[in-house]
N, C-alpha and C positions, 0 to 999 in steps of 0.2 A: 722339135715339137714340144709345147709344153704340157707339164705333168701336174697332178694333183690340185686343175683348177674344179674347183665345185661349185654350184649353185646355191643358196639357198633364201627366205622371204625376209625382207629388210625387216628391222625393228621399229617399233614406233618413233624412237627415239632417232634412229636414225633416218627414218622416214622427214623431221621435220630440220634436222642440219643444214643448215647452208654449204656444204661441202665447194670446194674448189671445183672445175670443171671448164668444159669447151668444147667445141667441136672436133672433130677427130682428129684434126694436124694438128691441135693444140695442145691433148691428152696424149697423142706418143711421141710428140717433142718431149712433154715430161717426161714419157716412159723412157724413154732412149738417152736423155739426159739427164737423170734425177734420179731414178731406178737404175741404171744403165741395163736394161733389155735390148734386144736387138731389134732389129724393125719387124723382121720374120716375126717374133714371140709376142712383138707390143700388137701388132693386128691382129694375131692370133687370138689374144686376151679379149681387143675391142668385140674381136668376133663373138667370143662366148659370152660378153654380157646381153650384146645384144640377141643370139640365140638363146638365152634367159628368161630376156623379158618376153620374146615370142613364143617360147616354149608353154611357161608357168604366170605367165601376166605381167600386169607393171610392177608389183610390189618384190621384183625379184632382182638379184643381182649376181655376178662372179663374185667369187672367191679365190685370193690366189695369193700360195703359200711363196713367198719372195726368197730363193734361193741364198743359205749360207746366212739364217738368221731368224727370226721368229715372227718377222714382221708379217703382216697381212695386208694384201692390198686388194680394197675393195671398188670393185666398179656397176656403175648401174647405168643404165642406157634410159633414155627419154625417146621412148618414139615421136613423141610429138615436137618437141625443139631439135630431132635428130642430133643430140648433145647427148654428152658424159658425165658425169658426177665420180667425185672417185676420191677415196682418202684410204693414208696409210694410216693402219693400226699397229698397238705393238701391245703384248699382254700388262694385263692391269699392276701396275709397280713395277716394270718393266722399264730400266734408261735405254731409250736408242742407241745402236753404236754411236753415233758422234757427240753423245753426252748430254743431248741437251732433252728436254721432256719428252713424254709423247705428243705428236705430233700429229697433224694432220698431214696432206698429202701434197701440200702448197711447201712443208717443211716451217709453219710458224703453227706455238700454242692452240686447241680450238678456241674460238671468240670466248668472249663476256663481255661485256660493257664493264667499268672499260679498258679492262684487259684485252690482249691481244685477239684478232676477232679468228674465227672459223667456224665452231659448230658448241652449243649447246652444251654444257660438261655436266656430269650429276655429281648429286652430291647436296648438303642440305641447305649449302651456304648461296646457292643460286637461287634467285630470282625468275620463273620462267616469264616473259613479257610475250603475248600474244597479239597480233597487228588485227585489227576488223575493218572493212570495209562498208561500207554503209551502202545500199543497192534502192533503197526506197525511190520509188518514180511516181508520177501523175498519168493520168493516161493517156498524155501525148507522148510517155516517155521519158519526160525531165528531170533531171535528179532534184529532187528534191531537197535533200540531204544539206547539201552545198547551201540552199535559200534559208532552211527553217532551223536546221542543226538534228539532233539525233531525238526522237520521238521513241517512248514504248513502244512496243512492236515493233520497229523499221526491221526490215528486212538484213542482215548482215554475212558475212562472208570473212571465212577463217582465211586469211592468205599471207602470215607469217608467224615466227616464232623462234624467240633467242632468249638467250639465259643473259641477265645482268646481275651487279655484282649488288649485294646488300649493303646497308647502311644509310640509304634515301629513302626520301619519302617517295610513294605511287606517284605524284604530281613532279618530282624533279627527273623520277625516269621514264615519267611520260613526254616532258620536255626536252630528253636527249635524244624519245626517240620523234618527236615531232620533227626535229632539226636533222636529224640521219635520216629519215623519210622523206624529207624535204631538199636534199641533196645538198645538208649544208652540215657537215659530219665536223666535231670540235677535234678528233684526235685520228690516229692511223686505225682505232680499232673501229669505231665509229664508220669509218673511210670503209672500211671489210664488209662493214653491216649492209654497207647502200650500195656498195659493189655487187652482192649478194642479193639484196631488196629486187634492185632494178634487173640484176638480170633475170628475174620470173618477168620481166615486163610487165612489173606493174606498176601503178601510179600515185602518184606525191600521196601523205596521207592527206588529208582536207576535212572540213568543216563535218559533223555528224558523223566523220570513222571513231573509233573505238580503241583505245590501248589498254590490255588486262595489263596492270604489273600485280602479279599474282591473284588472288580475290578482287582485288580495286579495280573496277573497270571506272574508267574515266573516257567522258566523250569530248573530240576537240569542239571550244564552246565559239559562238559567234557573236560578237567581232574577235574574240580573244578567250583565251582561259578554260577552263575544264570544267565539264560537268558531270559528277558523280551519278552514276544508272546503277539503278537497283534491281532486281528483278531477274526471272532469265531474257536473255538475247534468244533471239528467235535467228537461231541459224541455217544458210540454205546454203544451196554446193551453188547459184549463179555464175556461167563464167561471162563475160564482157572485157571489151576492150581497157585492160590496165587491172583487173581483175581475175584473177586467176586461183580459184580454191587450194588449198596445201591437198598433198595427197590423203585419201583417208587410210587409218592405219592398216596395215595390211594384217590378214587373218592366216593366223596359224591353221593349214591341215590338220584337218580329223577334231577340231576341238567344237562341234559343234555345227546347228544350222546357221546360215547366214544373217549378218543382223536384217532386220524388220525396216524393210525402206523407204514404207505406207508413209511414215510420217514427211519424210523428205520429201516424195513426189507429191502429196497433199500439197506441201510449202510451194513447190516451185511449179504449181498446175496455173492453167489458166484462171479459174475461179478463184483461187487463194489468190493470185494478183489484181481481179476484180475486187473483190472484199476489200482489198486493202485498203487499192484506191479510194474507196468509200468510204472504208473509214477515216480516211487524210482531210477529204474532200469534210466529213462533220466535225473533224477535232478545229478544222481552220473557220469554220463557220462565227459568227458572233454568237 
């Protein structure tokens, strides 16, 4: 039976990681060959993340102290892709036993562009690059996006988020990641990205999506090229087919009421997408 696994609420930071991950035979093949746990202990584990997430909500995960070492292995359940996410940790300036860095759970470096890919590193020398999706439609439904390119107001959807490395400009690591969202990655870390990208099942970035590298939001322009958006993005949680919002960060106990979510259902009501429409329908007017 195992001992001093814990629960407790993911960080934001880890909240938006690409972490390695699979479906169950896939997660205690790791465990059994990677970890070396036994099958009994590596189910046992699956078990507790997912009586985690059912316990305490999604933003929750196991905790589990890896015998004969300091490492941590964390896992967290997705009820909705019945999948795992899961990465070793090891305390901070800490070498793993087999000498090489801290590590993910896959056993390579976390990501950077274009450093080796996994999750997100802190620290001041990163770049956070955030992926948008662009949701604006007509009212048959159409994406518009795709036809006209990115418009004030369009509607948009947070549905990625990776650190890249510094010393580019916003326009050349929007272009690494146009090409890694586009499932044409230049390098193995790149390869990690879109591995990662596509398995949220989502889709190519396209015409009027959005890539923050850092402040610089730049929209992909039509036929080609980037266009600088000023202004705030009007964001909504929309999910659709190839669309899938990032989790929102999950809220510490006791530190307060819940945020104010007036604004959000306003965005995503029926009437905010009538409005919208209407407004499309006079900006394309003559």
């Amino acid at each position: 039976m195992l001992t001093g696994v814990t629960t407790r609420t993911i960080t934001p930071q880890e909240d938006i990681e690409p972490w390695p991950g699979g479906n169950a035979r896939t997660v205690l093949g790791y465990l059994t060959s990677t970890v070396g746990m036994t099958s009994a202990d590596a189910s046992e584990l699956l078990k507790a993340a997912r009586a985690a997430q059912a316990g305490a909500g999604p933003g929750t995960l196991a905790d589990y102290p890896v015998p004969d070492g300091n490492a941590h292995l964390l896992i967290h359940y997705a009820p909705g892709s019945r999948g795992y996410r899961f990465k070793l940790t090891y305390p901070e300036n800490e070498v793993p036993p087999d000498g090489s860095p801290a590590c993910d759970a896959g056993g390579a470096p976390a990501p950077r562009l274009p450093a080796p890919a996994g999750g997100p590193q802190p620290g001041p020398a990163g770049i956070t690059v955030t992926i948008w999706h662009n949701v604006a439609s007509d009212e048959q439904g159409r994406h518009t996006a795709m036809l006209g390119g990115y418009h004030p107001g369009d509607p948009v959807v947070r549905v990625f988020a990776y650190q890249a490395s510094p010393g580019r400009s916003a326009e050349e690591i929007a272009e690494d990641a146009f090409a890694i969202f586009n499932d044409h990655p230049g390098d193995a870390a790149g390869a990690e990205l879109a591995r990662a990208y596509y398995g949220r099942r989502l889709r190519s970035l396209s015409v009027g999506d959005i890539v923050a590298a850092g402040d610089v939001l730049l929209a992909v322009g039509r036929p080609a090229g980037w266009e600088h958006v000023t202004g705030q993005l009007t964001e909504v949680r929309t999910r659709k087919h190839g669309t899938i919002p990032l989790p929102l960060p999950a809220r510490a106990p006791a530190t307060g009421p819940a945020p104010d979510r007036t604004a959000m259902s306003v965005i995503e009501s029926r009437d905010y997408r009538a409005a919208a429409r209407g407004s499309k329908a006079t900006r394309s007017s003559p």
